[in-house]
N, C-alpha and C positions, 0 to 999 in steps of 0.2 A: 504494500500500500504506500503511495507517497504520499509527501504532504502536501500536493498540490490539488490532490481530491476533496470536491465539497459533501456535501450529504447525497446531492442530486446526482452526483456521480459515483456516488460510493452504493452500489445497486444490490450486488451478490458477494457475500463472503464466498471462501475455502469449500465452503460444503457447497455450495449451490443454494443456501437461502437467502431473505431479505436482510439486510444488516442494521437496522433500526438503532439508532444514536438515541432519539428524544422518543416518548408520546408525548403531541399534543394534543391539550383539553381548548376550546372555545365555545364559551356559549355569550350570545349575542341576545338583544331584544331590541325592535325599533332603531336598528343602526346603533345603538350604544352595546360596549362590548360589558359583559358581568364578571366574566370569570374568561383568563388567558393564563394559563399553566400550563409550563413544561418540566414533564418529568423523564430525569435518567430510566433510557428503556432495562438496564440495567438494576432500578430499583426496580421497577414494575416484574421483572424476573423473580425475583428476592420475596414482593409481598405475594406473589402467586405461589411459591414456595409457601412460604410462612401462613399463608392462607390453610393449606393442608394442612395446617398440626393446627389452626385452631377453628377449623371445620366443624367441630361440635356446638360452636356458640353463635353460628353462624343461624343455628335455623330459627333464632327469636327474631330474624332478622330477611327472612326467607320468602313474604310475602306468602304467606300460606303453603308453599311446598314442605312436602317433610322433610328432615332431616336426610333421611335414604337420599332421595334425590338430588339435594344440594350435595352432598357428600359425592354424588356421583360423576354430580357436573363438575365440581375443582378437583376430583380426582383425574378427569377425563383430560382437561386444558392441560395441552402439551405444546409451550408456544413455539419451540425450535420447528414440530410438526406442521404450524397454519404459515409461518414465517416461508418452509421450504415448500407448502401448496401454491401461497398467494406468488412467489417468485417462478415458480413453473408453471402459472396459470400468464405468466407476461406480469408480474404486479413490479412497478418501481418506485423506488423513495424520491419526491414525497408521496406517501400512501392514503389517499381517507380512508378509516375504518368506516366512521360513522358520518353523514352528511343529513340531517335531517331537520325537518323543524315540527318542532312538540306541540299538542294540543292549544296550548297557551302562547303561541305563538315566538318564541324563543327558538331560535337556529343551534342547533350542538351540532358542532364537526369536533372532531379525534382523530388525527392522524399519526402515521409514524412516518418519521422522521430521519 
């Protein structure tokens, strides 16, 4: 890698997947922005970890699914797995995950970065 690569060019690691530096959070309302956070994709790694060992206190927090299921869904997220789909499906950084706008009218885009 040299140092003259930016994010937009820094596309596929070694393995063949997406190489994500940040996610970014934005949620906007009527042109004013509310929330602009970027987080080390590197942390988001670590709490998707750390989420697995505290799985169990997760489901007061589940929106009514049981505990089974929540347990099953963060045992399931394998991000190295969606990282090397979305790069062999043609996916480049920057990435949106999420581009939407919410019942309340509020735009959230998430991208990787």
């Amino acid at each position: 890698m040299t140092a003259d690569m930016n994010n937009a060019e820094l596309i596929l690691n070694a393995a063949g997947k997406l190489n994500p530096k940040t996610l970014w959070v934005v949620v906007s309302q009527g042109g004013t922005v509310k929330t602009d956070s970027r987080i080390p994709f590197s942390l988001v790694r670590t709490m998707l970890k750390l989420g697995r060992s505290f799985s169990p206190l997760i489901s007061q927090f589940g929106g009514g699914m049981s505990k089974e299921d929540l347990l099953a869904i963060i045992e399931t997220v394998d991000v190295d797995e969606i990282l090397t789909a979305l790069a062999s499906d043609g996916a480049r950084l920057p990435y949106a995950l999420v581009d939407m706008i919410d019942q309340s009218g509020q735009h959230i885009r998430v991208t990787l970065e």
